[in-house]
C-alpha positions in Angstrom: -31.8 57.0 34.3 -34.6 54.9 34.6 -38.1 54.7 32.3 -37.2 56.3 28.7 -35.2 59.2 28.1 -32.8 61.6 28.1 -34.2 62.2 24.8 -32.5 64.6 22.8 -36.2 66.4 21.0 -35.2 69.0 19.6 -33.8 73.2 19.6 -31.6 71.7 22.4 -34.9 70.4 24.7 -34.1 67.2 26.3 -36.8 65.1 28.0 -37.4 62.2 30.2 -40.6 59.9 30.9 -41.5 56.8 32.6 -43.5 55.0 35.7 -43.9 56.1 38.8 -42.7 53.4 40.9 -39.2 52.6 39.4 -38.6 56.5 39.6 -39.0 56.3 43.6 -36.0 57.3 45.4 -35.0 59.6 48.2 -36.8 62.8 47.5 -35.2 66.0 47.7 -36.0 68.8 50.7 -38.0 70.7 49.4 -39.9 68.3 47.3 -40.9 66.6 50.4 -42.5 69.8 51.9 -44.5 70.6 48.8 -45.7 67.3 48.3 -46.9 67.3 51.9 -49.0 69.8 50.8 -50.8 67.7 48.4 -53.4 64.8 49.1 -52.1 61.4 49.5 -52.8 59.6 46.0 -50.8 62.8 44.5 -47.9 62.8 46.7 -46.3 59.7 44.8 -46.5 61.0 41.4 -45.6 64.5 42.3 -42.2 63.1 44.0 -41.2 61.2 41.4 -41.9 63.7 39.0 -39.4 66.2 40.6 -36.7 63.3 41.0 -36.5 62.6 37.2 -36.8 66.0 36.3 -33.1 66.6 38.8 -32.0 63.7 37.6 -32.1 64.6 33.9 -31.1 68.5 35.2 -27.9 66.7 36.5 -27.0 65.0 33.1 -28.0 68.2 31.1 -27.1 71.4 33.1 -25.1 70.6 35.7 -25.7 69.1 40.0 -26.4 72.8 41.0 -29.4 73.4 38.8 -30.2 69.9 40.1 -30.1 70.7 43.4 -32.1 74.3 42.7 -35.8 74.8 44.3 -38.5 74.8 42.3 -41.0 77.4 42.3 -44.0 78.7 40.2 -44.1 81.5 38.1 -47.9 83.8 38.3 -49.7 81.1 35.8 -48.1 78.0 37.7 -44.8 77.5 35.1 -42.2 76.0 37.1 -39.0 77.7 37.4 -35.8 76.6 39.2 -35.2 79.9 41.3 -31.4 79.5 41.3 -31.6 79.4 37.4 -34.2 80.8 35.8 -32.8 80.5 32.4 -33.5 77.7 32.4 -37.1 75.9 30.8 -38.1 73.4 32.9 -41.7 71.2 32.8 -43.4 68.4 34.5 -46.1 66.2 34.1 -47.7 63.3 36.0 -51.1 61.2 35.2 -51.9 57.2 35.6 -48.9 56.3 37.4 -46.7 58.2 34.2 -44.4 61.1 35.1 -42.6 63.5 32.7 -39.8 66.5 32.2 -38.3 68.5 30.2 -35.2 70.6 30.0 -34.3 73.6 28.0 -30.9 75.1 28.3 -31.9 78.7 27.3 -35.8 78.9 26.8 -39.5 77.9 27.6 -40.3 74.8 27.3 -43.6 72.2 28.1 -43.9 68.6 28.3 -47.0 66.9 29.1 -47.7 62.9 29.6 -51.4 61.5 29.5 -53.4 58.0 30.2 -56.0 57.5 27.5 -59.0 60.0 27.0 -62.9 58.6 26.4 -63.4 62.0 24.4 -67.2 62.7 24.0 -68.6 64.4 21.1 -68.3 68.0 22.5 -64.8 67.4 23.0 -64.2 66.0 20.2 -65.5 69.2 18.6 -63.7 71.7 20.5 -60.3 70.0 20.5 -59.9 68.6 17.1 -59.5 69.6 13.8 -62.6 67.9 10.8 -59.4 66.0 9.0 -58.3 64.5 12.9 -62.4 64.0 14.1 -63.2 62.2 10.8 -60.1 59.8 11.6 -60.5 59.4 15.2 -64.2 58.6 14.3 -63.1 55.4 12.4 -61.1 53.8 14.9 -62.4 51.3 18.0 -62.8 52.9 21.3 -59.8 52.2 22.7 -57.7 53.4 20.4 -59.8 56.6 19.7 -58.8 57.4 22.9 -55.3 56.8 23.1 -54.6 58.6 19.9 -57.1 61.9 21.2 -54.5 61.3 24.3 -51.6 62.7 21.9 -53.4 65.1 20.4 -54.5 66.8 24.0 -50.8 65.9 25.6 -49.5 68.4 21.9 -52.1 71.3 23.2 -51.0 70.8 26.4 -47.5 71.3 26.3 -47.7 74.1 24.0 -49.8 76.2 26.5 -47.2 74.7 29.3 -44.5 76.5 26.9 -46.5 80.1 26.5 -47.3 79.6 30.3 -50.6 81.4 29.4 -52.2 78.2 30.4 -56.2 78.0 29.7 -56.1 81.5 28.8 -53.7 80.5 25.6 -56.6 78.3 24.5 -55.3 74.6 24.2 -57.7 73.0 22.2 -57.2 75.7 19.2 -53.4 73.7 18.7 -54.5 72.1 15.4 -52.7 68.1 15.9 -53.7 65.3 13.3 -54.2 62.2 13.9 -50.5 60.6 13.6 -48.7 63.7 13.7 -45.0 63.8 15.0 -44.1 67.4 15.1 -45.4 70.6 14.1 -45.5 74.6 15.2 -48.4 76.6 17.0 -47.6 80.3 17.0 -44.3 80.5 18.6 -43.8 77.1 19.6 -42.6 74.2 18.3 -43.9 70.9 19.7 -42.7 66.8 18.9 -44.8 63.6 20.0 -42.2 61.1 21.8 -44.3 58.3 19.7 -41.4 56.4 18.4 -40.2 56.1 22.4 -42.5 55.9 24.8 -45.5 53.7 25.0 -47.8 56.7 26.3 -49.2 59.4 25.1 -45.8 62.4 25.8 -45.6 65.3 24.1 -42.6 68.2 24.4 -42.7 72.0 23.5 -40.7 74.8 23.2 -40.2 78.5 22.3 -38.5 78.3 18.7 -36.2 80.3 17.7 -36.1 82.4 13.9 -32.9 82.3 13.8 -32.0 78.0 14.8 -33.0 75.4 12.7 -36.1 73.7 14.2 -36.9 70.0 13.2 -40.8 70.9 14.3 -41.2 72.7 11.2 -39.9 70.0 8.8 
């Protein structure tokens, strides 16, 4: 698979990120006729998207769930309509695409390009502890590292599929941090393997060990 991944997270999620262009292939059906509903720029991400999440449902789950439409639940959470079982999530932005997999639950993955946060962002999306660090660092890395911090929120509204309505700035993320747990959901940064901001989610379970919580 190309770009960075499968990457075994965590709970059983696996996930899979990298650029757009390597990921281009020949797209399936009925990717091609929902990405001809899209405008131009969006079609290439969008495609590419879909093909590595197939590809990593292929290694995972099996070529049938591969070969499965997509559709979209109420809020807009992808489902595969021949099994929906199973969590699936994808993300696209500055040429970057993402997925996720979970065998038997919800899950959200979310990839970002750097952020130039203003103030008023800042203050509705971070924590004091994460503002006063983001505040000492130079431009450009203040707004990679807000970039992981909104790809965490992200994700874990992906996994709820509530969406804005879940609230995704109120997901308290450090500065830094790898993992943690938001109601819920657990979530993990993919900092140690992929050079942009990608962040993964999913619906914990009581009763399963959950490295997010460590």
């Amino acid at each position: 698979m190309s770009g960075f991944g499968p990457l075994r997270v965590c709970g059983g999620v696996v996930a899979a990120a990298g650029p757009v262009a390597p990921l281009r292939g020949r797209p399936c059906a009925t990717d091609l006729r929902t990405a001809s509903r899209l405008p131009p720029d969006r079609r290439a991400e969008h495609l590419a998207a879909r093909a590595l999440l197939r590809r990593l449902l292929a290694e995972v789950i099996g070529p049938d769930a591969a070969r499965s439409p997509l559709a979209a639940r109420e809020k807009g959470q992808p489902y595969l309509t021949a099994r929906p079982d199973v969590g699936v999530s994808l993300s696209h932005a500055d040429g970057w695409v993402a997925a996720a997999v979970h065998p038997a639950g919800r899950v959200g993955v979310d990839v970002q390009g750097p952020i130039d946060a203003g103030p008023r962002m800042l203050r509705r999306c971070c924590t004091p502890s994460a503002r006063a660090t983001l505040a000492d660092l130079p431009a450009a890395e203040r707004a990679v590292e807000f970039a992981w911090i909104w790809s965490v929120q992200e994700a874990c509204v992906k996994t709820t599929g509530g969406g804005i309505a879940d609230l995704p700035w109120t997901v308290p993320v450090e500065v830094g941090q790898r993992r943690g747990r938001w109601r819920t959901v657990g979530w993990s940064t993919l900092r140690d393997a992929c050079p942009v901001p990608v962040s993964v989610a999913h619906r914990t379970n009581p009763e399963v060990p959950c490295r997010c919580s460590a």
